[in-house]
Backbone as JSON, one array per atom type, in Angstrom:
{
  "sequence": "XXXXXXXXXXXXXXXXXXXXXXXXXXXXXXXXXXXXXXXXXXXXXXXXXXXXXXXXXXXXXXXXXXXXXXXXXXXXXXXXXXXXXXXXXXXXXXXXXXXXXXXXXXXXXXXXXXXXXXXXXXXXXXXXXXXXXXXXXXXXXXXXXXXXXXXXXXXXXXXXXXXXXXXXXXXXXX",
  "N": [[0.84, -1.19, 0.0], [0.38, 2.51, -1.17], [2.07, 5.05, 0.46], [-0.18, 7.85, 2.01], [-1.09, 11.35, 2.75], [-0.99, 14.27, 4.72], [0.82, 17.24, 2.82], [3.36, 18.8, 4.15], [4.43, 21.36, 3.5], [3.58, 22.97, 0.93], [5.04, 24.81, -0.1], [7.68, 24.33, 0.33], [8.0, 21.97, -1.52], [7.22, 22.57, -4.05], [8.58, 24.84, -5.1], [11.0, 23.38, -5.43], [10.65, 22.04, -7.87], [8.4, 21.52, -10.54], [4.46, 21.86, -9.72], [3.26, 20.58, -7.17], [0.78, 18.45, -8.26], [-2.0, 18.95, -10.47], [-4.27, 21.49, -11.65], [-6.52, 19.17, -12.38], [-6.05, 16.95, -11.1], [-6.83, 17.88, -8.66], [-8.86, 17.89, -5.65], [-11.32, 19.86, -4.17], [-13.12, 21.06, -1.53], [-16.36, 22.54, -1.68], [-17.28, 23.98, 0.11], [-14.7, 25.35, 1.46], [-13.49, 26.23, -1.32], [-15.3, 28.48, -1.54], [-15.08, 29.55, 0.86], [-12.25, 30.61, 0.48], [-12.6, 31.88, -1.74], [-12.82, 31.28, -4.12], [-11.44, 30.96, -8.05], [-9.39, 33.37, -9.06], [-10.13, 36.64, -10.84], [-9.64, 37.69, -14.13], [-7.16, 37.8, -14.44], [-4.63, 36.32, -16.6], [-2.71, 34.43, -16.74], [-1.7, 31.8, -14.56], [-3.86, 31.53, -12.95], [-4.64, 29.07, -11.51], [-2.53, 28.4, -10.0], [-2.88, 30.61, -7.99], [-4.83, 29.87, -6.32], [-4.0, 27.25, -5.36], [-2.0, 28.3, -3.97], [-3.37, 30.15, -1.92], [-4.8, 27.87, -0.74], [-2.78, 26.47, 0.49], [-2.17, 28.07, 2.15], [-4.11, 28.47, 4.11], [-5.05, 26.36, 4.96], [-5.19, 22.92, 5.09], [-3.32, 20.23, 2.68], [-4.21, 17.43, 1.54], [-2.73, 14.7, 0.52], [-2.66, 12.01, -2.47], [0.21, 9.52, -3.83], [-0.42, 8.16, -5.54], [-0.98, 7.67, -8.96], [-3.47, 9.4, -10.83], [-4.38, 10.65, -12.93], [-3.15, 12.32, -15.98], [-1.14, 14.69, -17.39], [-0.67, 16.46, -20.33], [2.44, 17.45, -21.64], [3.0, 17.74, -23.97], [1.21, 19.37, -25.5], [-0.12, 21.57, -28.14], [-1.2, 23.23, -27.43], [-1.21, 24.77, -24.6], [-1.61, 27.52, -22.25], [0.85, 28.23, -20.77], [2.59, 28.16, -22.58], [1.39, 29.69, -24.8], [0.86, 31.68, -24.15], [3.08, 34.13, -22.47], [4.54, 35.38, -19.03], [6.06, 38.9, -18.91], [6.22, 39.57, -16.61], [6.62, 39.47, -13.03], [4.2, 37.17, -11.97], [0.73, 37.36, -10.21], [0.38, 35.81, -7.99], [2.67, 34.66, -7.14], [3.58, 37.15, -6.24], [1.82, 37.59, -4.78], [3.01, 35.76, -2.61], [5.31, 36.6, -1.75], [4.32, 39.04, -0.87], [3.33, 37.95, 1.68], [5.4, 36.82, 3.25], [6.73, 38.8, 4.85], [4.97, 38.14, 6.97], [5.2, 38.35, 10.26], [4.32, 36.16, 11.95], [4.61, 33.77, 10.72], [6.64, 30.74, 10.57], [10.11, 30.58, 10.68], [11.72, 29.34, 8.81], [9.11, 28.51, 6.93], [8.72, 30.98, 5.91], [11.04, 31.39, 4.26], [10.8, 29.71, 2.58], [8.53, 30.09, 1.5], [9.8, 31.84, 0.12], [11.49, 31.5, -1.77], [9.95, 29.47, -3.62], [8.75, 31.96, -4.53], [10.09, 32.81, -5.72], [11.49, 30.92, -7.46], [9.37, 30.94, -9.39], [10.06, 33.38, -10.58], [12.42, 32.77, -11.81], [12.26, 31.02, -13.76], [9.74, 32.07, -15.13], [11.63, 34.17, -16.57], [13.13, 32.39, -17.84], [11.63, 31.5, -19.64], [11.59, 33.92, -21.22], [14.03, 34.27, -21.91], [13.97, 32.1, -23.69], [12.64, 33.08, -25.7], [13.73, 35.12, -26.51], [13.47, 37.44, -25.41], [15.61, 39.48, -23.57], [15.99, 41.41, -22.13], [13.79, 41.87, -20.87], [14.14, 39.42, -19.04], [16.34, 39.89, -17.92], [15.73, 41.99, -15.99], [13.97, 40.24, -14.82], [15.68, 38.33, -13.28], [17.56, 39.89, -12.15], [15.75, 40.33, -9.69], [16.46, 39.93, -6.55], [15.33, 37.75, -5.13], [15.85, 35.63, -6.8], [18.75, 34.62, -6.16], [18.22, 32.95, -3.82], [17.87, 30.66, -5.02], [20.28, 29.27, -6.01], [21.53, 27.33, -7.76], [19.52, 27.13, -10.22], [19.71, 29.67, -10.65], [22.42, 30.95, -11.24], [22.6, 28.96, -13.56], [20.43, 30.01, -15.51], [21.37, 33.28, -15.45], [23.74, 32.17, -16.98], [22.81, 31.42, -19.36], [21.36, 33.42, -19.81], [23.52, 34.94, -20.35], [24.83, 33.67, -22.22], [23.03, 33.97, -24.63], [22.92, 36.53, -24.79], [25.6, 37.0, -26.06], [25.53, 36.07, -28.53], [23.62, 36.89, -29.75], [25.02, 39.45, -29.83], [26.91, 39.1, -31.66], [26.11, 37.96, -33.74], [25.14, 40.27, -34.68], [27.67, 41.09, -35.8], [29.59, 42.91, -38.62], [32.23, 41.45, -40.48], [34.84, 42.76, -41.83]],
  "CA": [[0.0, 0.0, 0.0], [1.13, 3.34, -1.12], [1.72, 6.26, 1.53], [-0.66, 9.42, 1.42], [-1.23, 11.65, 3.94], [-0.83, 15.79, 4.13], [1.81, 17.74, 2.26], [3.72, 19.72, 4.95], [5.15, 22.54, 2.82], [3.46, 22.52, -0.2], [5.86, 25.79, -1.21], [8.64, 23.88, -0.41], [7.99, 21.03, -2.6], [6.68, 23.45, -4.91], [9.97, 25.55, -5.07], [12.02, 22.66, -6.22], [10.2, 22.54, -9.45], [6.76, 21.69, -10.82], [3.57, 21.63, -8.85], [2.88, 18.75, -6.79], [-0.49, 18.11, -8.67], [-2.26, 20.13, -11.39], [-5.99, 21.41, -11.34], [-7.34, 18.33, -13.05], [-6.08, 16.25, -10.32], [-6.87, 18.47, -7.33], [-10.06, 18.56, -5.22], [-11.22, 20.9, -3.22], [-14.65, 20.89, -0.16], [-16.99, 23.35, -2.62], [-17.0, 25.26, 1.72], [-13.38, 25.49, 1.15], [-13.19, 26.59, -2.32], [-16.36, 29.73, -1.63], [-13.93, 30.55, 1.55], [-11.43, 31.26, -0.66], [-13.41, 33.05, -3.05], [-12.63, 30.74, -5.59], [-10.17, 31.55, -9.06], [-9.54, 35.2, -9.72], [-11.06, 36.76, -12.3], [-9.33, 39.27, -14.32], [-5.79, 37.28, -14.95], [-4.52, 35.33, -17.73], [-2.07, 33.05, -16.29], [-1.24, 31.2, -13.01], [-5.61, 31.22, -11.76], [-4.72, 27.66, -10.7], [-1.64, 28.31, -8.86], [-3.03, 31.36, -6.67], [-5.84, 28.93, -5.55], [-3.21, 26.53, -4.48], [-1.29, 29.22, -2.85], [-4.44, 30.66, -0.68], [-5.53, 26.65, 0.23], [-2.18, 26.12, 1.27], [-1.54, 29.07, 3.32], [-5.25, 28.76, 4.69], [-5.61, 24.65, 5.51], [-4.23, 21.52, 4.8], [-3.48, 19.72, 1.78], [-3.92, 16.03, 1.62], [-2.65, 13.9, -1.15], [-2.11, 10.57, -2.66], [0.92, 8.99, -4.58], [-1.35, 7.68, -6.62], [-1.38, 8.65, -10.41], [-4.87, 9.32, -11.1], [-4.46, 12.05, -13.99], [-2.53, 12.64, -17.16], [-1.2, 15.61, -18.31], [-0.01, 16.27, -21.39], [3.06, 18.97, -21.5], [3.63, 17.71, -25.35], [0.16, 19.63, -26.02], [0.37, 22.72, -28.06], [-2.64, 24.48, -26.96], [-1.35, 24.87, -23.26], [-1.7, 28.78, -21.9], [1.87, 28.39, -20.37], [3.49, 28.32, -23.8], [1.2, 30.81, -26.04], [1.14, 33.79, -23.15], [4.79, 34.1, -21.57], [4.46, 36.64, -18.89], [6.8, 39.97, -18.99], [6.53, 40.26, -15.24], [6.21, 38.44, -11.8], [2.4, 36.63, -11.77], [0.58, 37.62, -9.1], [0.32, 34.45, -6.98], [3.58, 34.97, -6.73], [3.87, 38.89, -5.97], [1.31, 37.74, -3.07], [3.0, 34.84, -1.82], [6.26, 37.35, -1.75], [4.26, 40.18, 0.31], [3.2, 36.88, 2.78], [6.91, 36.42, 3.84], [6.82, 39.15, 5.53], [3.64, 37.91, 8.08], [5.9, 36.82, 11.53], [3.32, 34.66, 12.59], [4.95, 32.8, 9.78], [8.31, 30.58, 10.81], [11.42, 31.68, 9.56], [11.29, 28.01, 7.73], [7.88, 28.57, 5.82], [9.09, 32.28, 5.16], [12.13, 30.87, 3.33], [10.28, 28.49, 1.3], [7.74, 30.74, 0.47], [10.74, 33.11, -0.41], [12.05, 30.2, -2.69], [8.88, 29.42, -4.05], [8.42, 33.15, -5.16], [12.1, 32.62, -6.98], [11.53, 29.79, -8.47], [8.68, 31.61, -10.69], [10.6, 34.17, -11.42], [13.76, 32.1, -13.08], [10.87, 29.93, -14.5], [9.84, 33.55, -16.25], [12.65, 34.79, -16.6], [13.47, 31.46, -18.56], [10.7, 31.67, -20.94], [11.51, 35.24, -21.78], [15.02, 34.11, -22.93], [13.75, 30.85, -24.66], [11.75, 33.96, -26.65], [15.11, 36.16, -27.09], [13.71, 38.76, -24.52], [16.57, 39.37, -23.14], [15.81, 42.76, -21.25], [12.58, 41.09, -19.75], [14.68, 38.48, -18.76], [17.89, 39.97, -17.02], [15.04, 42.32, -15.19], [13.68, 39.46, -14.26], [16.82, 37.87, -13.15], [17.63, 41.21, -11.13], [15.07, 40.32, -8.56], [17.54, 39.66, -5.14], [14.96, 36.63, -4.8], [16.54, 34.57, -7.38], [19.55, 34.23, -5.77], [17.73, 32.05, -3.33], [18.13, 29.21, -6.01], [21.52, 29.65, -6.75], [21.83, 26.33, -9.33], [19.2, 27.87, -10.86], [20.03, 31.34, -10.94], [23.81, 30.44, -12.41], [21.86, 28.4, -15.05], [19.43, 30.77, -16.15], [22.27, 33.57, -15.81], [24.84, 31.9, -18.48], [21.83, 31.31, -20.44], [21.25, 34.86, -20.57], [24.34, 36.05, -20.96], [25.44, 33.32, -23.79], [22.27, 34.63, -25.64], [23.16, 37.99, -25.36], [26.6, 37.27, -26.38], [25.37, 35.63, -29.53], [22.98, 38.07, -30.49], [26.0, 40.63, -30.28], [27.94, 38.33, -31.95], [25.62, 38.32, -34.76], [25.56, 41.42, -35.13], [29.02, 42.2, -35.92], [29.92, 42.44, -40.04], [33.5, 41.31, -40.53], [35.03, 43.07, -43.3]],
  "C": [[0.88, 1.24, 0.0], [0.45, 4.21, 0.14], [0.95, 7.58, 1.02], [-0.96, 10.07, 3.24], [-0.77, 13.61, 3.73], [0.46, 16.27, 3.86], [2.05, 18.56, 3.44], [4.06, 20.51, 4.79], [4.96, 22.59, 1.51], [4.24, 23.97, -1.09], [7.3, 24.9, -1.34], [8.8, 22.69, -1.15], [7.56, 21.75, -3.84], [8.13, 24.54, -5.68], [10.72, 24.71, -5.76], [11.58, 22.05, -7.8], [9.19, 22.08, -9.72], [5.78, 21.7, -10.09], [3.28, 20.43, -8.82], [1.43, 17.74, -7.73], [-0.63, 19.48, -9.68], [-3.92, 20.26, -10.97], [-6.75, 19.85, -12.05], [-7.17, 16.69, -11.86], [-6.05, 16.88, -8.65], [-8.57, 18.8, -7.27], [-9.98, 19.06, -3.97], [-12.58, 20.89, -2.82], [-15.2, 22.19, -1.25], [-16.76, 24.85, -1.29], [-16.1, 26.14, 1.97], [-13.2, 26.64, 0.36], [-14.23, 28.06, -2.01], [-15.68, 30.52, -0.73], [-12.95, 31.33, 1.42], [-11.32, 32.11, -1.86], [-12.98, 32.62, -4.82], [-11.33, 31.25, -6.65], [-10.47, 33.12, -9.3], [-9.73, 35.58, -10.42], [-10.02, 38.11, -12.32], [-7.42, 38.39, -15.08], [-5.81, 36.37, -15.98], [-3.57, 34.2, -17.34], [-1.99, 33.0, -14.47], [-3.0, 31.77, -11.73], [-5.0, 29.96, -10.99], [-3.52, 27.33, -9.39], [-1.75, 29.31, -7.6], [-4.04, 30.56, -6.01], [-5.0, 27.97, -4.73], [-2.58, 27.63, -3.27], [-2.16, 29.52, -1.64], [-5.23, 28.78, 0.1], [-4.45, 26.59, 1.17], [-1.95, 26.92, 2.63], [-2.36, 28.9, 4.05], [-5.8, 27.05, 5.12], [-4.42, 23.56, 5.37], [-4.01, 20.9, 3.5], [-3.0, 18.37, 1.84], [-3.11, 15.85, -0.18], [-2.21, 12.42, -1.06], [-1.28, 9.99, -3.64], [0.68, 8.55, -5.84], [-1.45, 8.48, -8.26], [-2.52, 7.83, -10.9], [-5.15, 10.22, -12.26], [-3.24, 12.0, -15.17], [-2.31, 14.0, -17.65], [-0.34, 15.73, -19.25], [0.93, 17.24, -21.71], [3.23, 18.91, -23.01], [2.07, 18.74, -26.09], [0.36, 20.92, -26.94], [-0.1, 23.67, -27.91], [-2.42, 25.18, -25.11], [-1.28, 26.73, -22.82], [0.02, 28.53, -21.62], [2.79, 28.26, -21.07], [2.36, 29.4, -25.04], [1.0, 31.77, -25.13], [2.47, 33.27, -21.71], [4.69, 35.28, -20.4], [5.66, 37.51, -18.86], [7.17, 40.18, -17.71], [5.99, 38.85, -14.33], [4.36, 38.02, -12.19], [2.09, 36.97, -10.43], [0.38, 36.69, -7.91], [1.29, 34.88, -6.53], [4.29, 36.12, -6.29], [2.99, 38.61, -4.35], [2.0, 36.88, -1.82], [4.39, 35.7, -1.01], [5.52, 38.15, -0.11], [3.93, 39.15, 1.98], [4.44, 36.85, 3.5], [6.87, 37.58, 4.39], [5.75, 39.42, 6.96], [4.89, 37.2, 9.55], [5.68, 36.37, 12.19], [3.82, 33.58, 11.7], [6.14, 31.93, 10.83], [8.59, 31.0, 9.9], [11.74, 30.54, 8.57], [10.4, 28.1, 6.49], [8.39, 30.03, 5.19], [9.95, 32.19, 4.45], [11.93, 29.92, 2.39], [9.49, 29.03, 0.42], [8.27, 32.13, -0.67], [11.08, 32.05, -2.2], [11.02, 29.54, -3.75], [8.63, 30.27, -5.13], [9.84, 33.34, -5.94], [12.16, 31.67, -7.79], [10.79, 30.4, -9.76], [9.03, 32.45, -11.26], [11.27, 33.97, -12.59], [12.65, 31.27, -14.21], [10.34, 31.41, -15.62], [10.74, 33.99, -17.09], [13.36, 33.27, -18.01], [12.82, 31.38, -19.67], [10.96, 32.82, -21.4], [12.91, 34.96, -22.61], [15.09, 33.31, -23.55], [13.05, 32.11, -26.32], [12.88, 35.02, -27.12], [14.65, 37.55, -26.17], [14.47, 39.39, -23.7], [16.47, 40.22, -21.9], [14.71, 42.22, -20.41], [13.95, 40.15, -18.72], [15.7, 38.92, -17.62], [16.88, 40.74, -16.16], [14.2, 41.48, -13.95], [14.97, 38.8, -12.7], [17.65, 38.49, -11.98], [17.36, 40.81, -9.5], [16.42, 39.42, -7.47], [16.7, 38.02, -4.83], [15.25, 35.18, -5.3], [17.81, 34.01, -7.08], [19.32, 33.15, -4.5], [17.47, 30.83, -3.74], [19.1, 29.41, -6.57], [21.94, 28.64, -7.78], [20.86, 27.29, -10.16], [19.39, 29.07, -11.87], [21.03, 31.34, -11.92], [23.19, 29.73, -13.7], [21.63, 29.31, -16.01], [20.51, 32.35, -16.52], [23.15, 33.53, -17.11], [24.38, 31.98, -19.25], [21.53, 32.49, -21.0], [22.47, 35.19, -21.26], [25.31, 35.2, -22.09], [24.36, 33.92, -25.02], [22.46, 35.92, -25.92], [24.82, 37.93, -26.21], [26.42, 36.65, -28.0], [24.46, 36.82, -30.38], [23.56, 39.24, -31.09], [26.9, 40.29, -31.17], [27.19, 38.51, -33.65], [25.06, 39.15, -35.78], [26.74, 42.58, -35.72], [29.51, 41.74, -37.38], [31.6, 42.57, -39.76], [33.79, 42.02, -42.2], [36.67, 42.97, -43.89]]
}
């Protein structure tokens, strides 16, 4: 029998890279979900991850090992490849202003720091998969990314071999 039982930090499992679950395999008490006021209206990306963010901060989250769901990342209709955002998402701009609650521990405030860095480089990564370079190193900027320092160095070189190519290809030899 597999183990299930509640996630204890669902930023910091969340932080080290994809979400533990996606909406198609997450339920939620309807009591719950109206407490929460439900998905936000008004945004184009990351509805499904500020809902996680406000359950977690605000209850418990069970789960089970169990793969009960399929998703398909090879799809090419997915929102998280035809709208890239330019800037922090706001899940993550709120989970940011949270870290500074110190009813928090200094544990959960460092995860949820880490958490809110991870989406950035994760941005910040799609903007230079797209050649935005200036999005990107702005991104990159943020003091919170250094809180994933493999990361950061990654995403870093990445910038700055793209920029060095771009300059590179710009230069007529004569």
């Amino acid at each position: 029998m597999q183990h299930s039982g509640l996630l204890k930090n669902y930023f910091e499992v969340s932080a080290r890279g994809d979400l533990p679950f996606m909406m198609s395999s997450f339920c939620i008490k309807r009591k719950f979900f109206n407490q929460l006021h439900g998905f936000p209206e008004g945004i184009t990306m990351g509805e499904d991850q500020d809902l996680f963010v406000r359950a977690a901060l605000n209850g418990h989250i069970a789960y089970s090992p169990s793969v009960l769901s399929f998703y398909h990342l090879d799809s090419s209709n997915r929102a998280c490849q035809r709208i890239v955002p330019q800037e922090e998402c706001s899940f993550s701009k709120y989970v940011f202003e949270q870290t500074k609650n110190k009813a928090l521990s200094p544990n959960m405030r460092e995860n949820m720091n880490k958490y809110s860095a991870s989406h950035l480089l994760h941005i910040a990564s799609l903007n230079i998969r797209l050649g935005r370079l200036t999005i990107a190193k702005r991104l990159l900027n943020d003091e919170r990314c250094q809180s994933q320092p493999m990361k950061y160095l990654w995403w870093m070189a990445n910038y700055w071999l793209n920029k060095l190519t771009v300059g590179a290809s710009k230069l007529t030899w004569v």
